[in-house]
Backbone as a ProteinNet text record, in pm:
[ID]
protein_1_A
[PRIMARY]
XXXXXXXXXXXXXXXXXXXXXXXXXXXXXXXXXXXXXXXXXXXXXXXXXXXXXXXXXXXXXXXXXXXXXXXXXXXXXXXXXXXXXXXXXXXXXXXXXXXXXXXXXXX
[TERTIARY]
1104.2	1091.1	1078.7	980.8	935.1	1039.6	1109.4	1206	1153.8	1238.8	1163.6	1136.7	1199.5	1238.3	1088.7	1036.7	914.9	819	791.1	650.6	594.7	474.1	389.2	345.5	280.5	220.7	351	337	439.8	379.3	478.3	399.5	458.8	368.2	376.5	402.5	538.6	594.2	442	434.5	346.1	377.5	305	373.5	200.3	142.3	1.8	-8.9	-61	-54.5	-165.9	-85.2	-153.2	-151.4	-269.7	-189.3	-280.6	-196.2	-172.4	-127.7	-216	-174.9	-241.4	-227.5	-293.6	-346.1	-383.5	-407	-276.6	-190.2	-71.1	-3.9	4.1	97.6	-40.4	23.5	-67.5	77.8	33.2	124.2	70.4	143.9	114.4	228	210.9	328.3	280.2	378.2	316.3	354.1	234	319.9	377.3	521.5	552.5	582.9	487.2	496.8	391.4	315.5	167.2	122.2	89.8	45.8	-151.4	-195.8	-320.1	-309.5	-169.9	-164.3	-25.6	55.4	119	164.1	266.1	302.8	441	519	606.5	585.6	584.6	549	655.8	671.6	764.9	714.1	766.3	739.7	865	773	941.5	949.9	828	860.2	812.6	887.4	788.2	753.4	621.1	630	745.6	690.4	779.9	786.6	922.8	871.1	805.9	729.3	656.4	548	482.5	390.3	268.2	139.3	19.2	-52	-119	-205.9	-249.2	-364.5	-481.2	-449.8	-442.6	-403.2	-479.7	-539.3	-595.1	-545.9	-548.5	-483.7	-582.9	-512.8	-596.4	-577.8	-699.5	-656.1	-661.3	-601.6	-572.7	-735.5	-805.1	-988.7	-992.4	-1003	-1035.5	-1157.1	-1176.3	-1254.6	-1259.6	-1348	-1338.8	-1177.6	-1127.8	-1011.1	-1013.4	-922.2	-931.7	-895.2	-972.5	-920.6	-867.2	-736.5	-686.3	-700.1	-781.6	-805.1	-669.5	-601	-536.2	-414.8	-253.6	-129.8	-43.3	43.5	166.8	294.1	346.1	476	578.2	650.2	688.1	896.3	916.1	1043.4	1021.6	1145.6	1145.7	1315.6	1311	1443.4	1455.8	1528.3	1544.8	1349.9	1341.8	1249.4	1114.8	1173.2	1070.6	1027.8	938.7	813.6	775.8	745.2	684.9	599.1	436.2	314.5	306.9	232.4	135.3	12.4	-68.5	-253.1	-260.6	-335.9	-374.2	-482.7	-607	-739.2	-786.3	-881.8	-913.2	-1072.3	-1174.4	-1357.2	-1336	-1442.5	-1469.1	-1458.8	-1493.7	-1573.2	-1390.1	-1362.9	-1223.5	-1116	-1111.8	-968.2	-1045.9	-1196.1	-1210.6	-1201.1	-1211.4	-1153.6	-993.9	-903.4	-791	-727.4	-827.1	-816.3	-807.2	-922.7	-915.3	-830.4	-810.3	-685.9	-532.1	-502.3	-419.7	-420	-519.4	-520.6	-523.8	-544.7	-534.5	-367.8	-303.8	-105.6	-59.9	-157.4	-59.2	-122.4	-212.5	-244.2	-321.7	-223.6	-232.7	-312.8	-409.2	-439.3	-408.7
-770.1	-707.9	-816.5	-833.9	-924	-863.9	-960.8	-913.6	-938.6	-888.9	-919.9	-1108.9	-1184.5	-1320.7	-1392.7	-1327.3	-1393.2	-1382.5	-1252.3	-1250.2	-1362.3	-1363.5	-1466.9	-1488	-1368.4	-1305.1	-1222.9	-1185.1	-1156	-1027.6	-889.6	-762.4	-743.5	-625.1	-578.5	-447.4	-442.3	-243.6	-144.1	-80.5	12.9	148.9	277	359.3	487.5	429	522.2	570	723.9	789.1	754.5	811.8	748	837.6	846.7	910.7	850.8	846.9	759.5	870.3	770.4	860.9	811.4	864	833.8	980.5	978.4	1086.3	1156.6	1145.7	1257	1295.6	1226	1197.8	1170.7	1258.9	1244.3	1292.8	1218.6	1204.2	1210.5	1187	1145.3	1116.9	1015.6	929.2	861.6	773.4	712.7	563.1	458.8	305.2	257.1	206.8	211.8	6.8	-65.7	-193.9	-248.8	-331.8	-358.9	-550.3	-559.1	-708.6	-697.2	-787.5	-803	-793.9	-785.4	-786.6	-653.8	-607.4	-501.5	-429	-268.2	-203.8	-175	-111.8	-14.8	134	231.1	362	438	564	652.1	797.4	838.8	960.9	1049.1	1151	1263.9	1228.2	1228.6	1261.5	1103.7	991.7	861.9	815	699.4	748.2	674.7	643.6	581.7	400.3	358	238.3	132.8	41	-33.5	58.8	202.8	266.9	204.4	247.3	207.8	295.9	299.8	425.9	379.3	442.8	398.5	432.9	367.9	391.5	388.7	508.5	555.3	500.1	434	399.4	473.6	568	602.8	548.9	521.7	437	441	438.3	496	515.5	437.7	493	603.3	685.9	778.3	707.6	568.4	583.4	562.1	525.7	583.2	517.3	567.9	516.9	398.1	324.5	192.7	237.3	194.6	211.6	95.9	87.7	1.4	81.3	45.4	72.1	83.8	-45.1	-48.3	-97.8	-58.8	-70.5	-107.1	-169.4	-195.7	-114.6	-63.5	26.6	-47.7	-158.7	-251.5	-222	-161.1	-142.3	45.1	61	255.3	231.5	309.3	297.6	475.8	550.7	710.5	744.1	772.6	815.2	690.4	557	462.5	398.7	320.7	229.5	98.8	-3.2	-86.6	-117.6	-128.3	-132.3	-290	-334.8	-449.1	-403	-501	-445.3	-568.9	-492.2	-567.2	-596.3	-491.5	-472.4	-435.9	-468.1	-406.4	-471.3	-416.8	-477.8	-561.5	-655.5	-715.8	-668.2	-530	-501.7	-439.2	-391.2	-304.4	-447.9	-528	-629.6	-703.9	-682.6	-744.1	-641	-517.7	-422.7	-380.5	-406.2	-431.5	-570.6	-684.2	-822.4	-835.7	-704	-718.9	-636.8	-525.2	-429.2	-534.7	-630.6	-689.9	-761.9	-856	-912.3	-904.5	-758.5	-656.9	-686.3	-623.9	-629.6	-746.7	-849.6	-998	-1018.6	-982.5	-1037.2	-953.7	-816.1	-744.4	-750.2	-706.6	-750.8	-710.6
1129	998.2	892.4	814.7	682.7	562.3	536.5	430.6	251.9	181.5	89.4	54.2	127.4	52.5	131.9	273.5	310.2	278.9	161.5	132.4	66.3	105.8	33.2	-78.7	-107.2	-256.6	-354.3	-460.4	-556.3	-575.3	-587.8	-551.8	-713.6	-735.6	-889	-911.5	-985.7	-1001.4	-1041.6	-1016.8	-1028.9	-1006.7	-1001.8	-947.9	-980.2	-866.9	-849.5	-694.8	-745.9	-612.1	-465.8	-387.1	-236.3	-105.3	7.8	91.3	213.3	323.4	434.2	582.7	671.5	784.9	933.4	1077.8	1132	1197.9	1338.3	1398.7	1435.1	1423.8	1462.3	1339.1	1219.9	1127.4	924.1	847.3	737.1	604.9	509.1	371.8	272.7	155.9	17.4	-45.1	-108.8	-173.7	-285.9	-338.9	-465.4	-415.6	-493.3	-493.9	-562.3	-516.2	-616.4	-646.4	-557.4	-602.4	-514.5	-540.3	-432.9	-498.4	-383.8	-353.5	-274.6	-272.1	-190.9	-76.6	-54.8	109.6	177	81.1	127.1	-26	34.9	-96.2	-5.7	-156.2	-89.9	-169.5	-37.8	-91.7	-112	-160.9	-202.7	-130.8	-68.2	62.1	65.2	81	158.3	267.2	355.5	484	529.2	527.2	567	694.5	739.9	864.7	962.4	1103.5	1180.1	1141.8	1116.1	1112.5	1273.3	1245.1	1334.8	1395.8	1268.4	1323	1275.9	1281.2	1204.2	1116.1	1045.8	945.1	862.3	861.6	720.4	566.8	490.5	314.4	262.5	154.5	43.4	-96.2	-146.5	-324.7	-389.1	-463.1	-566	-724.1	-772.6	-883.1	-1031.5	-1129.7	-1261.4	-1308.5	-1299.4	-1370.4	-1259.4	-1185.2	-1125.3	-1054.7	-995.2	-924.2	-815.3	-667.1	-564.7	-520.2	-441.1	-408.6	-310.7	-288.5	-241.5	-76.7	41.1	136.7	265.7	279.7	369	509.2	574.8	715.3	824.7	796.6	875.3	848.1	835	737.2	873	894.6	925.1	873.9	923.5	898.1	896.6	834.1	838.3	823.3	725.5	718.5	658.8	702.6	642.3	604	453.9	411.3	342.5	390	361.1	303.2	177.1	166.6	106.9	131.4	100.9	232	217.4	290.8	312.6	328	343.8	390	392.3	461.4	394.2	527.6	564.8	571.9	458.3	499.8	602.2	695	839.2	779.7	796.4	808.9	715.4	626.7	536.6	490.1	433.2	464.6	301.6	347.6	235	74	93.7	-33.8	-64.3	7.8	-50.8	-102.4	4	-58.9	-204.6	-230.1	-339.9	-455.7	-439.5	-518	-557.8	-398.4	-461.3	-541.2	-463.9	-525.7	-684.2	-743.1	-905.9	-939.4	-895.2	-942.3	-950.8	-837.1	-856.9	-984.3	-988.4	-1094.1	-1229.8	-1263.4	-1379.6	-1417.8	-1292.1	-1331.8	-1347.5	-1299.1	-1278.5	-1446.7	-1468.4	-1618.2	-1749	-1733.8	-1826.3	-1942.8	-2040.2	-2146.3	-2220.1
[MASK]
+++++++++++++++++++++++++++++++++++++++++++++++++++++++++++++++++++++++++++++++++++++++++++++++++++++++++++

Protein backbone atom coordinates (compact mmCIF):
# COMPACT_ATOMS: atom_id res chain seq x y z
CA UNK A 1 0.00 0.00 0.00
CA UNK A 2 1.56 3.63 -1.19
CA UNK A 3 1.03 5.80 1.76
CA UNK A 4 0.49 9.19 1.70
CA UNK A 5 4.38 10.18 2.53
CA UNK A 6 5.52 8.12 -0.95
CA UNK A 7 3.78 9.89 -3.41
CA UNK A 8 5.72 11.52 -5.88
CA UNK A 9 3.60 14.25 -7.27
CA UNK A 10 1.63 16.69 -4.79
CA UNK A 11 -2.24 16.00 -5.24
CA UNK A 12 -4.65 19.00 -5.13
CA UNK A 13 -8.13 19.28 -2.89
CA UNK A 14 -10.72 19.36 -5.36
CA UNK A 15 -13.98 17.93 -5.21
CA UNK A 16 -15.44 17.07 -9.02
CA UNK A 17 -17.66 14.34 -9.87
CA UNK A 18 -16.60 10.84 -11.24
CA UNK A 19 -17.62 7.38 -11.96
CA UNK A 20 -15.53 4.27 -12.14
CA UNK A 21 -15.91 0.67 -12.54
CA UNK A 22 -15.04 -2.56 -14.08
CA UNK A 23 -17.07 -5.49 -15.52
CA UNK A 24 -18.61 -6.77 -12.27
CA UNK A 25 -18.61 -3.57 -10.23
CA UNK A 26 -19.76 0.35 -11.47
CA UNK A 27 -20.00 3.79 -9.17
CA UNK A 28 -20.04 7.37 -8.89
CA UNK A 29 -18.23 9.40 -6.54
CA UNK A 30 -16.62 12.64 -6.32
CA UNK A 31 -12.66 13.64 -6.21
CA UNK A 32 -11.94 14.75 -3.76
CA UNK A 33 -7.92 15.39 -4.28
CA UNK A 34 -6.02 14.37 -7.72
CA UNK A 35 -2.45 14.34 -8.97
CA UNK A 36 -1.26 13.30 -12.77
CA UNK A 37 -0.88 10.16 -11.54
CA UNK A 38 -3.64 9.19 -8.77
CA UNK A 39 -6.95 10.66 -6.74
CA UNK A 40 -8.77 9.94 -3.75
CA UNK A 41 -12.49 9.36 -4.36
CA UNK A 42 -15.53 9.71 -2.13
CA UNK A 43 -18.10 6.60 -2.70
CA UNK A 44 -20.90 4.91 -0.83
CA UNK A 45 -20.31 1.81 -1.98
CA UNK A 46 -16.23 1.78 -2.74
CA UNK A 47 -14.60 -0.77 -4.61
CA UNK A 48 -12.40 -3.72 -3.43
CA UNK A 49 -9.13 -2.55 -2.42
CA UNK A 50 -6.08 -4.02 -4.75
CA UNK A 51 -9.08 -4.15 -7.42
CA UNK A 52 -8.73 -2.49 -10.98
CA UNK A 53 -11.35 -0.10 -12.97
CA UNK A 54 -11.50 2.43 -15.47
CA UNK A 55 -12.14 6.34 -14.26
CA UNK A 56 -14.24 8.91 -15.90
CA UNK A 57 -13.35 12.66 -14.39
CA UNK A 58 -15.78 14.79 -15.28
CA UNK A 59 -14.71 18.25 -15.52
CA UNK A 60 -15.95 21.76 -14.30
CA UNK A 61 -16.15 23.27 -18.32
CA UNK A 62 -18.53 20.42 -19.08
CA UNK A 63 -16.27 19.02 -21.45
CA UNK A 64 -15.64 15.59 -22.66
CA UNK A 65 -14.69 13.84 -19.56
CA UNK A 66 -11.20 12.69 -18.91
CA UNK A 67 -10.72 8.94 -19.20
CA UNK A 68 -8.22 6.79 -17.09
CA UNK A 69 -8.32 3.40 -18.65
CA UNK A 70 -6.83 1.76 -16.13
CA UNK A 71 -6.82 2.72 -11.94
CA UNK A 72 -5.24 0.79 -9.17
CA UNK A 73 -7.45 0.34 -6.09
CA UNK A 74 -4.80 1.19 -3.89
CA UNK A 75 -6.06 1.79 -0.24
CA UNK A 76 -10.10 1.73 0.81
CA UNK A 77 -10.90 3.60 4.01
CA UNK A 78 -15.05 3.26 5.02
CA UNK A 79 -16.44 5.29 2.28
CA UNK A 80 -13.10 6.75 0.61
CA UNK A 81 -10.49 5.57 -2.12
CA UNK A 82 -7.30 5.74 -3.42
CA UNK A 83 -6.67 5.06 -7.22
CA UNK A 84 -3.38 4.80 -9.08
CA UNK A 85 -3.56 5.84 -12.87
CA UNK A 86 -1.77 2.86 -14.42
CA UNK A 87 -2.79 3.37 -18.03
CA UNK A 88 -3.93 6.11 -19.48
CA UNK A 89 -3.39 7.40 -23.81
CA UNK A 90 -1.46 10.19 -24.65
CA UNK A 91 -4.04 12.55 -25.43
CA UNK A 92 -5.99 12.00 -21.96
CA UNK A 93 -2.79 12.38 -19.37
CA UNK A 94 -2.17 15.59 -21.47
CA UNK A 95 -5.64 16.71 -20.76
CA UNK A 96 -5.43 15.79 -17.21
CA UNK A 97 -1.70 17.13 -17.35
CA UNK A 98 -3.39 20.77 -17.94
CA UNK A 99 -6.29 20.38 -15.66
CA UNK A 100 -3.56 19.72 -13.07
CA UNK A 101 -1.79 22.54 -13.80
CA UNK A 102 -4.81 24.90 -13.67
CA UNK A 103 -4.96 23.93 -9.45
CA UNK A 104 -1.24 24.01 -9.01
CA UNK A 105 -1.46 27.60 -10.48
CA UNK A 106 -4.71 29.11 -10.18
CA UNK A 107 -5.23 32.47 -11.90
Amino acid sequence: MMSKNNRKLRRFAIQVPCTFGNHTYKAKGTILNLSAQGCAVMTVQPPSALSYLALQIDLPDNTTPIEIELAGVRWVSEQRCGLEFIRISPEMANRLGSFVAVLEHPA
